[in-house]
C-alpha positions in Angstrom: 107.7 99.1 102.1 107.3 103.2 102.8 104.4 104.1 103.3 104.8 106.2 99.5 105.4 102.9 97.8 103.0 101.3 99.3 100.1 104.4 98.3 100.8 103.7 94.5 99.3 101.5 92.2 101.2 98.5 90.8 101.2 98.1 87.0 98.7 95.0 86.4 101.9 92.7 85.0 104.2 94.0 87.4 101.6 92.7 90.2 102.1 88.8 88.9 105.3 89.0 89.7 105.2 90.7 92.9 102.5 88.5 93.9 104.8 85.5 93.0 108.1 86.9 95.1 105.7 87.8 98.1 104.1 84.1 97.7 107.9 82.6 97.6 109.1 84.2 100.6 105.9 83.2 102.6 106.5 79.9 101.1 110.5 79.8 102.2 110.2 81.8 105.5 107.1 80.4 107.2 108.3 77.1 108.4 111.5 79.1 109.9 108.8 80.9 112.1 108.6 77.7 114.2 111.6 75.9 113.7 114.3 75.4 116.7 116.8 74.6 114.6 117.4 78.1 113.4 118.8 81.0 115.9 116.2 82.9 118.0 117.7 86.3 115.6 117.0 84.3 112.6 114.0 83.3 113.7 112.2 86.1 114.7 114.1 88.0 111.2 111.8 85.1 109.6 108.3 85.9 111.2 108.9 89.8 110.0 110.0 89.0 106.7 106.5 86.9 107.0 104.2 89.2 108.1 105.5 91.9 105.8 105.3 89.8 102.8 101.8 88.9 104.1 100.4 92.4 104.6 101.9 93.5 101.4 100.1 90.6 99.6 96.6 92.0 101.5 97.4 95.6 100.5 98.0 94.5 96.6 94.4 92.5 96.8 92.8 95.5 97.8 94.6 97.7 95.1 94.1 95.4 92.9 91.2 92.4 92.9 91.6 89.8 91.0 88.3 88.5 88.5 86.9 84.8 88.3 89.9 83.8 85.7 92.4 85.5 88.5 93.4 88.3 86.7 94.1 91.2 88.4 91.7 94.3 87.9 91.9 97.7 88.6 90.0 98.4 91.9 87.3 100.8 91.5 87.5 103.6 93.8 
């Protein structure tokens, strides 16, 4: 993500699904981190897809916090 996409603010519906893509690839890609089945390319292609998807999902937190039902708010600011 540039760093311009990553300045603006998601759309509050449009930040359920991001957060469900961003949970998915954690979900698919994080045992591939540590496997030694997989190439060493593959791997290591797996712990930056990872970490992206996991900073992302900080960085949409902050933009956006969620309130005790877990919708999403606008942060104040």
């Amino acid at each position: 993500m540039s760093a311009v996409a990553g300045s603006v603010r998601p759309a509050v519906g449009s930040s359920n699904v991001q957060q469900w893509y961003l949970q998915a690839v954690v979900r698919v890609y994080e045992p591939w981190t540590t496997s030694k089945t997989i190439s060493s390319k593959e791997r290591a292609l797996a712990v930056q897809r990872v970490r992206h998807a996991s900073h992302v999902l900080a960085d949409l937190e902050a933009q956006m916090p969620r309130e005790n039902s877990g919708r999403w708010t606008a942060a104040s600011g």
